[in-house]
C-alpha positions in Angstrom: 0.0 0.0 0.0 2.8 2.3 1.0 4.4 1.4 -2.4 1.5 2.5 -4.1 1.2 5.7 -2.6 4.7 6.6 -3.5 4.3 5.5 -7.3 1.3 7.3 -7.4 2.9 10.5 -5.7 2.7 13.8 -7.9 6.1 14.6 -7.3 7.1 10.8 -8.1 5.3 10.9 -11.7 6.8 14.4 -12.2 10.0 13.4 -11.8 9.9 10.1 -14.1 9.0 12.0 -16.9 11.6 14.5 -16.5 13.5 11.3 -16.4 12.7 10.3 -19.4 12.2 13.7 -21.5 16.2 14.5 -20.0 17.3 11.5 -21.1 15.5 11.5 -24.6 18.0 14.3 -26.1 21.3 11.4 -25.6 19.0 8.4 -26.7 18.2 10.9 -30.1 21.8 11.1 -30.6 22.2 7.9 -30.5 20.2 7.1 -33.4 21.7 10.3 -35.5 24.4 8.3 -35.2 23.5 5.5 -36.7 21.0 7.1 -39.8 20.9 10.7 -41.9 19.0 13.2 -38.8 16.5 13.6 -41.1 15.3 9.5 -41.0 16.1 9.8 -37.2 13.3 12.5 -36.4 10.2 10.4 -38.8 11.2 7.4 -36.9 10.9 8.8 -33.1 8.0 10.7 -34.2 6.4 8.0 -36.4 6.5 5.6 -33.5 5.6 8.4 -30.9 2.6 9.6 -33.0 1.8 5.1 -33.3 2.3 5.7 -29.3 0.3 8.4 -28.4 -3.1 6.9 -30.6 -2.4 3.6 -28.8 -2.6 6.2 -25.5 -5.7 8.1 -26.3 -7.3 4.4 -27.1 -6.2 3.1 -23.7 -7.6 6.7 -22.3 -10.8 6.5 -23.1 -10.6 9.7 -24.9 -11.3 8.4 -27.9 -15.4 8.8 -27.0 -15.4 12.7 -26.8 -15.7 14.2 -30.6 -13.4 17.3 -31.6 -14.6 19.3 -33.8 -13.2 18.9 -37.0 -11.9 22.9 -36.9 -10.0 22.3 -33.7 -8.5 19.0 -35.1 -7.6 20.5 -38.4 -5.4 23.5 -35.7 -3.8 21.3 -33.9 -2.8 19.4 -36.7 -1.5 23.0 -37.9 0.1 23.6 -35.0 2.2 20.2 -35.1 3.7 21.9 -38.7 5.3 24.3 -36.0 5.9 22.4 -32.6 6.4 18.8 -34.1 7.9 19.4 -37.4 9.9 22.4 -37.7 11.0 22.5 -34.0 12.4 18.6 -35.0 13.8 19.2 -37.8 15.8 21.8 -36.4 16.6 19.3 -34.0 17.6 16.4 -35.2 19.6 18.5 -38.1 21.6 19.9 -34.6 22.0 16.7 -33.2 24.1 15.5 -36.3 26.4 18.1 -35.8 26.7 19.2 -32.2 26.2 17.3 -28.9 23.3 16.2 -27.5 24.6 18.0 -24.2 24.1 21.4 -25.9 20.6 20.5 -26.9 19.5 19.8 -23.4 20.6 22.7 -21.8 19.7 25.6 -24.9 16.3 23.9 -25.9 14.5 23.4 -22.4 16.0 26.5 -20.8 16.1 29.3 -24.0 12.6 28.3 -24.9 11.2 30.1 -21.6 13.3 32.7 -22.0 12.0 33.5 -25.4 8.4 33.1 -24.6 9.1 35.4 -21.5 10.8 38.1 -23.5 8.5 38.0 -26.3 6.0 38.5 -23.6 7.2 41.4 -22.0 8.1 43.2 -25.6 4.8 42.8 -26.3 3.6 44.3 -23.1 1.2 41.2 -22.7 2.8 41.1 -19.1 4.1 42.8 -16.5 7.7 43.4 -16.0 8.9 43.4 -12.7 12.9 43.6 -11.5 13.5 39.5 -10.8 12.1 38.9 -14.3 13.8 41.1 -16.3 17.1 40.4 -14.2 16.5 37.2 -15.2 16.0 37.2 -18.3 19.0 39.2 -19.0 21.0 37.1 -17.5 19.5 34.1 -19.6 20.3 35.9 -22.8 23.9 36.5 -20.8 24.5 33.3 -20.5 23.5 32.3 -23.8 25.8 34.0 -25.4 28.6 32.8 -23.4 27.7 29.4 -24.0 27.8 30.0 -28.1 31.5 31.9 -27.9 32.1 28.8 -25.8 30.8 26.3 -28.6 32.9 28.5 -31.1 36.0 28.3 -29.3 38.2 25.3 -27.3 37.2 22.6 -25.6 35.5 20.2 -28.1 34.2 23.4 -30.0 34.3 24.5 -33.2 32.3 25.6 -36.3 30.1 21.9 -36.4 29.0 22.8 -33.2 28.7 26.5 -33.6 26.3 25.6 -36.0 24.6 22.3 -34.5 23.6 24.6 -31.6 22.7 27.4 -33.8 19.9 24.6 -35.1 19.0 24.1 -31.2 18.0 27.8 -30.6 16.0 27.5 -33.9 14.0 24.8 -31.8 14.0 26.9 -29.2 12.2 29.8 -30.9 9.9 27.4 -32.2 8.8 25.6 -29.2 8.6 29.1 -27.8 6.2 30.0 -30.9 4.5 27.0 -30.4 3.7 27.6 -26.7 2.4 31.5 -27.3 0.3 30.4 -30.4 -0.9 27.0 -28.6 -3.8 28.6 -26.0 -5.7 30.2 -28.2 -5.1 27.8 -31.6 -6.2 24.6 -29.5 -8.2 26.1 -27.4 -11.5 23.5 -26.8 -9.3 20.5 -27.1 -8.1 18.4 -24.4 -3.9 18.5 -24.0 -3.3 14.4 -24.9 -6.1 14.6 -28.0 -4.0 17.7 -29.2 -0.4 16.6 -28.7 -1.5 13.3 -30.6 -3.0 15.5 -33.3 0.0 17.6 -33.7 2.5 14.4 -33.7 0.6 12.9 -36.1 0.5 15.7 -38.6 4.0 16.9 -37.5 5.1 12.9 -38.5 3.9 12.9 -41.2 5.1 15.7 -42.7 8.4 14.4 -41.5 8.2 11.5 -43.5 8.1 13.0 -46.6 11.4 15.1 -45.5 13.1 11.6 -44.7 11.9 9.7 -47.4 14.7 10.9 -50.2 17.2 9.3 -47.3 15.2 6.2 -46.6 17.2 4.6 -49.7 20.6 5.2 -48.3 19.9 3.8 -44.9 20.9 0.2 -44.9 18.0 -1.5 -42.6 19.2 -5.0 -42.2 22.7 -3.9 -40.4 21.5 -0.9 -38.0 22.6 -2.2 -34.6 19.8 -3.4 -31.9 20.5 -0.2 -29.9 19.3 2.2 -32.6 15.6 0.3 -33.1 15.5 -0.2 -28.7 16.4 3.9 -28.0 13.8 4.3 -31.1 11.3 2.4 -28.7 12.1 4.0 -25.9 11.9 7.9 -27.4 8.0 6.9 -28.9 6.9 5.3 -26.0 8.6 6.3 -23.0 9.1 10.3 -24.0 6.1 10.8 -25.9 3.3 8.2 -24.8 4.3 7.6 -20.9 5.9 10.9 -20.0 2.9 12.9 -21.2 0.4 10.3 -19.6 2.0 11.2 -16.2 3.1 14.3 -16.7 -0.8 15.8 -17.3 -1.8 13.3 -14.2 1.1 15.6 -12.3 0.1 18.7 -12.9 -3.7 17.9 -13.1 -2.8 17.4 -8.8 -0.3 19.7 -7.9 -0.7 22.8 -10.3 1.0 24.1 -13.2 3.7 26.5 -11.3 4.8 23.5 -9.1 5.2 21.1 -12.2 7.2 24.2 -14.1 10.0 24.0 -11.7 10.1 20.5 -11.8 11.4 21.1 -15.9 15.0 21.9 -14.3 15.7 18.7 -13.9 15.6 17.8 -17.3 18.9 20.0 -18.1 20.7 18.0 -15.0 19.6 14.7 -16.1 20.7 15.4 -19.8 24.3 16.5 -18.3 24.2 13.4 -16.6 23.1 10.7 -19.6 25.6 13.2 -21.8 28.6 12.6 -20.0 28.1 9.3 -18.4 26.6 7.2 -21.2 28.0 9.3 -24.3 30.9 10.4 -23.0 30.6 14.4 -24.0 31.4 17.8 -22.5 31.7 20.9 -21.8 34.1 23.0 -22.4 34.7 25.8 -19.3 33.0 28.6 -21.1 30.3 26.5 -22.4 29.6 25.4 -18.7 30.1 28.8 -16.8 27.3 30.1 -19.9 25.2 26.8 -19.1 25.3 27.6 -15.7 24.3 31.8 -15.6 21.6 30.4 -18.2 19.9 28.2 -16.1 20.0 30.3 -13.6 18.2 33.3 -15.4 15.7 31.0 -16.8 14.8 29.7 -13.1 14.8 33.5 -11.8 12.5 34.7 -14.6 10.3 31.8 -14.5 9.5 31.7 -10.5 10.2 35.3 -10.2 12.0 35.1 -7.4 9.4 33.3 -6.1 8.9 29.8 -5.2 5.0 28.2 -5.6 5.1 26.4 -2.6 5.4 29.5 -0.4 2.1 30.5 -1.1 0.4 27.0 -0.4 -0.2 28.9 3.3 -2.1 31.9 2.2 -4.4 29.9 -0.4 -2.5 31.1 -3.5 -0.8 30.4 -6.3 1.7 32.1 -8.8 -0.2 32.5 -12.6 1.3 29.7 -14.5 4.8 30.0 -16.4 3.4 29.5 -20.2 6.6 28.7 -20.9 7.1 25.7 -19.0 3.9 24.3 -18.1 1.5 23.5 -21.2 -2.0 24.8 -20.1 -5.4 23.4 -20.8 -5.5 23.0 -24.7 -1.6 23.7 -25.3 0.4 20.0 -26.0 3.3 19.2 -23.7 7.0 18.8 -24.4 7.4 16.7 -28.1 11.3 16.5 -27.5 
């Protein structure tokens, strides 16, 4: 019974899928290893969009009708979030590590939502958000003169992480446009939606590579981290991550996205043996630590659980009712 509990724990489902969305980025380079970046992304999204129908089956959710406009938007909205935002990063992964990838994409995209925000005037600036943003942007740019420079650097990874900020904007695109484009449709309906259209689409890209891949002698490991990225980081992790935040709130479940930068440094240099170089990590470091400042605003959720209240949900981070979660 105690057992129970803990597996179904909040926290405890949380943290598995920032477990497995960390640990997607070095299982994705492993494939790009193995076949062209484009062939990588259609099959981790071919198999995750197989994955997440076999989900909304299992759900139940099959019974409720979406309209056929909100379907046909989220579909759009895959073009953006699934396709482009993929493309970009799997095209990165081929020639930069998959280090870089976790700590720019999960960390720049709140930035840029949060920036984009407060240019726009759609929020309110206060001091610990635009501190931390500017020292987000501060620390990305550190960490690009770092990729250009020693330490394993260079102009392949210049430009690999180049790609991973192009993901970045789009995931940030994709979570301002996502509220009100796929608004009416439940989160898991409209991430399957999007994967599906986003899959497709990236099929067609990889099919003029499809003939140079030779099938028959790609090693067992590329086909099992394959299985793993369509069913443990799209099917699984979304599952539980929408049961986390449907208990504990949005804001919580935000900060709980810092691990997945941590857990990528960790399946990065343990299990594909990459690294920083000093600059790249001091950058890495000043980043993260901007994101976190401008995301809580120098607050923490938990500290208002005593008053009744809670901090307005970081778009950025935590998909709301009608915006897909993470597709990385």
């Amino acid at each position: 019974m105690v057992t129970m509990n803990r597996i179904s724990n909040p926290y405890t489902l949380l943290m598995v899928t920032m477990v497995l969305w960390g640990s997607s980025f070095s299982s994705s380079k492993s494939v790009v290893e193995h076949v062209p970046h484009s062939v990588g992304a259609f099959l981790r999204f071919g198999g995750g969009a197989l994955a997440l129908l076999l989900a909304v089956a299992m759900s139940g959710s099959r019974t409720t009708r979406v309209p056929a406009r909100n379907g046909w938007l989220a579909a759009a909205a895959g073009v953006l979030g699934v396709f482009a935002y993929n493309g970009f990063f799997f095209w990165g992964l081929s020639l930069a590590p998959s280090l870089d990838a976790g700590i720019l994409i999960p960390v720049m995209s709140p930035v840029l939502t949060s920036t984009f925000l407060l240019v726009t005037k759609k929020e309110k600036a206060t001091w610990a958000r635009v501190t931390g943003l500017a020292l987000g942007l501060t620390g990305a740019a550190i960490f690009f003169i770092g990729a250009g420079g020693s330490g394993g650097g260079g102009s392949s990874r210049l430009l690999g992480d180049a790609l991973f900020l192009l993901s970045a904007v789009c995931w940030a695109s994709y979570t301002l446009a996502g509220p009100r484009v796929l608004k009416g449709i439940e989160p898991l309906k409209a991430t399957t939606y999007a994967t599906c259209a986003g899959a497709v689409l990236l099929g067609v890209l990889a099919a003029p590579d499809m003939p140079d891949v030779a099938w028959g002698e790609l090693p067992t490991s590329v086909w099992l981290n394959t299985a793993f990225l369509a069913i443990g980081a799209a099917a699984v992790a979304n599952l539980l991550y929408y049961r986390g935040v449907g208990t504990v709130g949005p804001a919580k479940a935000s900060l709980m996205m810092f691990n997945v930068p941590v857990i990528n440094t960790l399946c990065a240099t343990l299990l594909l043996g990459e690294s920083f170089g000093w600059l790249q990590g001091t950058g890495a470091l000043v980043l993260v630590l901007g994101a976190v400042l401008a995301v809580t605003q120098g607050k923490l959720p938990w500290r208002s659980a005593g008053t009744g209240k809670q901090l307005p949900p970081p778009d950025e981070l935590a998909p709301q009712k009608g915006t897909p979660a993470r597709s990385a």
